[in-house]
C-alpha positions as CSV (number, residue, x, y, z in Angstrom):
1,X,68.9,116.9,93.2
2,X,67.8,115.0,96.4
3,X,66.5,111.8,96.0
4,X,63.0,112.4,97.7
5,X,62.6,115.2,95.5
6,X,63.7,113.6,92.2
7,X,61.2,110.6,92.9
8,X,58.2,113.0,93.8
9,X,59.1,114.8,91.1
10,X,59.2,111.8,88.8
11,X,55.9,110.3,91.4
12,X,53.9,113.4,90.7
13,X,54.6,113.7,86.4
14,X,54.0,110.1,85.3
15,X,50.5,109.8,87.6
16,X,49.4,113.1,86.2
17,X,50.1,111.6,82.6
18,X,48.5,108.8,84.0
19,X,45.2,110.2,84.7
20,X,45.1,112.5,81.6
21,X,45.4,109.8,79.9
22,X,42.5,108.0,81.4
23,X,40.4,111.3,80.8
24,X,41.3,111.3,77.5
25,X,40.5,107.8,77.0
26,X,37.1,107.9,78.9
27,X,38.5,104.7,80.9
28,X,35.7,105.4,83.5
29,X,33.7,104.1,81.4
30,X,35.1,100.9,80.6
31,X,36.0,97.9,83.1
32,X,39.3,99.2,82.5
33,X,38.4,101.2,85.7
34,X,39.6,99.1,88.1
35,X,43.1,98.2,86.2
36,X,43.7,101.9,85.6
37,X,43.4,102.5,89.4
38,X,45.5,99.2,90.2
39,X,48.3,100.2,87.7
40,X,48.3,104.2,89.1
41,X,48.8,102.6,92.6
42,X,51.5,100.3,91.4
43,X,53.5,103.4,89.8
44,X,53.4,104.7,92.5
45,X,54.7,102.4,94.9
46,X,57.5,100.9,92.4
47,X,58.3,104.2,92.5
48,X,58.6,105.2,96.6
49,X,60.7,101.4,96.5
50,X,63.1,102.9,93.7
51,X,63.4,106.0,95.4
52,X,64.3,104.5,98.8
53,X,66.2,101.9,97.3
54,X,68.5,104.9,95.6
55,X,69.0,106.2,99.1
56,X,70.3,103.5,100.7
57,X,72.4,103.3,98.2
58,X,73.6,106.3,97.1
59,X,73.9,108.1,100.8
60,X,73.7,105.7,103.1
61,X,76.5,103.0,100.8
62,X,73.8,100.3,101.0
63,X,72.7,100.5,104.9
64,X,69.8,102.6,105.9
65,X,68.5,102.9,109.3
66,X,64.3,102.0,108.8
67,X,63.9,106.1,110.3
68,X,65.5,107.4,107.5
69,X,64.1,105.2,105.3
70,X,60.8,106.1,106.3
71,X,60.8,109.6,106.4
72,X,62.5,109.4,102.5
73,X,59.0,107.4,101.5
74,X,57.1,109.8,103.8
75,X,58.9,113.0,101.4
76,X,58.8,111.0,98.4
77,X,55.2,110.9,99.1
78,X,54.6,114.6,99.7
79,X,56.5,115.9,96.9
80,X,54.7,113.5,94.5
81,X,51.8,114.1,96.1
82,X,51.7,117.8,95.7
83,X,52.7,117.9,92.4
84,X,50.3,115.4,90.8
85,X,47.3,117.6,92.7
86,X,48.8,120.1,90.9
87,X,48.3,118.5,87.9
88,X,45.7,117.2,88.6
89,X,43.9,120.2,89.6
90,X,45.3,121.8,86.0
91,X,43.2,119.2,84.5
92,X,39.9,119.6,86.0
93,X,40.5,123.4,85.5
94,X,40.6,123.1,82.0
95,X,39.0,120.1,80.8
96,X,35.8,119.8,80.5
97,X,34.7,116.7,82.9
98,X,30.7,116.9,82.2
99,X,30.7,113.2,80.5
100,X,32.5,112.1,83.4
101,X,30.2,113.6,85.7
102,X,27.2,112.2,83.9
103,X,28.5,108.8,84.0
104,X,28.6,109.4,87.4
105,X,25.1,110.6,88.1
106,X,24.0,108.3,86.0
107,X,25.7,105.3,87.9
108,X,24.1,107.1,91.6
109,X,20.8,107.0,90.0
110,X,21.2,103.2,89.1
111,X,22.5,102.1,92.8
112,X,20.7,104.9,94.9
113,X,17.7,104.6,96.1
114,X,15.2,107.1,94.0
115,X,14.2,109.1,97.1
116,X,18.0,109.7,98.1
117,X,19.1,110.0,94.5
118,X,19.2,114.1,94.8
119,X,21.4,114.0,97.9
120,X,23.6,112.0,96.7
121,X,24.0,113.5,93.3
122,X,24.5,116.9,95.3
123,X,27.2,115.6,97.2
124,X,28.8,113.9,94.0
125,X,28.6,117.0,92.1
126,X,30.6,118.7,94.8
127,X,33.6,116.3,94.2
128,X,34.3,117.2,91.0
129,X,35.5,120.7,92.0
130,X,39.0,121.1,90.9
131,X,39.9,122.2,94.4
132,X,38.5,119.0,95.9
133,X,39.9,117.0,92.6
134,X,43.2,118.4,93.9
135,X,42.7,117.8,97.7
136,X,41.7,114.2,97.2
137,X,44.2,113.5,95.4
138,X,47.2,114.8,98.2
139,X,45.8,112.6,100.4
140,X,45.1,109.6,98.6
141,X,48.5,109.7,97.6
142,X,49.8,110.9,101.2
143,X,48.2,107.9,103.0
144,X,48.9,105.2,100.6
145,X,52.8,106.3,100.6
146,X,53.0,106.6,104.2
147,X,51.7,103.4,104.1
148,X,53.6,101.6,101.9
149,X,57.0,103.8,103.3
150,X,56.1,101.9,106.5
151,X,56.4,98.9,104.9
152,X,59.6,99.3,102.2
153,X,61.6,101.0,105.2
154,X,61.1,97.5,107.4
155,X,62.1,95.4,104.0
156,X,65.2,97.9,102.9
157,X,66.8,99.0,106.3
158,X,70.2,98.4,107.9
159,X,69.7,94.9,109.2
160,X,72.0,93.7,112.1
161,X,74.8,91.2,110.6
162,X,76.4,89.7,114.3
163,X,75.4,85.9,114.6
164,X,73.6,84.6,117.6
165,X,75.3,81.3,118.7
């Protein structure tokens, strides 16, 4: 199996579990909130470094030009990305997200202005669509990978060895 695909694969499973779990848990609820988000971003990026990492090692026998590097985050990225809107998308087609949408609503209507309340509890109510759920979470995970693949490739490429005297 190709490495970008193993580490998508791997990217996309353990942030789906991830999530469920903080469904499950009701974590939205709790200060948790923060931490849970902190920690999915962190699996992800150990993740995109391992992955790249592997390749350089494994094909390129330890020296990777920062191109290839980049475009293994960038595909690391995708796949993973793809696959936890998958599941992600699963989830919010089968589970039943009202007390997370409440918490929601209920958290517009203590921040929001009472006379802008209904817009923005219209709009809110649209993002919890499984397709948007799904959509949202591609790019989220798209942007912060490419990201982050910018900055791994720079730290893991084929550095030039010849001294300067």
């Amino acid at each position: 199996m190709k490495v970008y695909l193993k580490y998508g694969l791997l990217t996309g499973l353990i942030l789906t579990c991830w999530i469920a779990a903080g469904y499950l848990l009701h974590w939205y609820k709790t200060g948790f909130i923060l931490y849970w988000t902190l920690i999915g971003f962190a699996i992800q990026a150990v993740l995109l470094f391992t992955g790249i990492r592997e390749e350089r090692a494994k094909v390129y026998d330890g020296e990777i030009p920062y191109g290839r590097a980049l475009v293994v985050g960038i595909l690391i990225s995708i796949s993973g990305g793809i696959i936890y809107a998958a599941g992600n998308f699963i989830l919010f087609s089968i589970w039943d997200y009202s007390d997370l949408q409440g918490f929601v609503i209920s958290q517009i209507k203590a921040q929001v202005p009472a006379d802008k309340q209904a817009t923005a509890v219209q709009e809110a109510t649209k993002n919890f669509s499984p397709p948007f759920q799904a959509l949202s979470t591609l790019l989220q995970t798209v942007i912060f990978g490419l990201l982050l693949s910018l900055v791994f490739a720079m730290f893991l490429r084929k550095r030039d060895n010849t001294n300067i005297t």
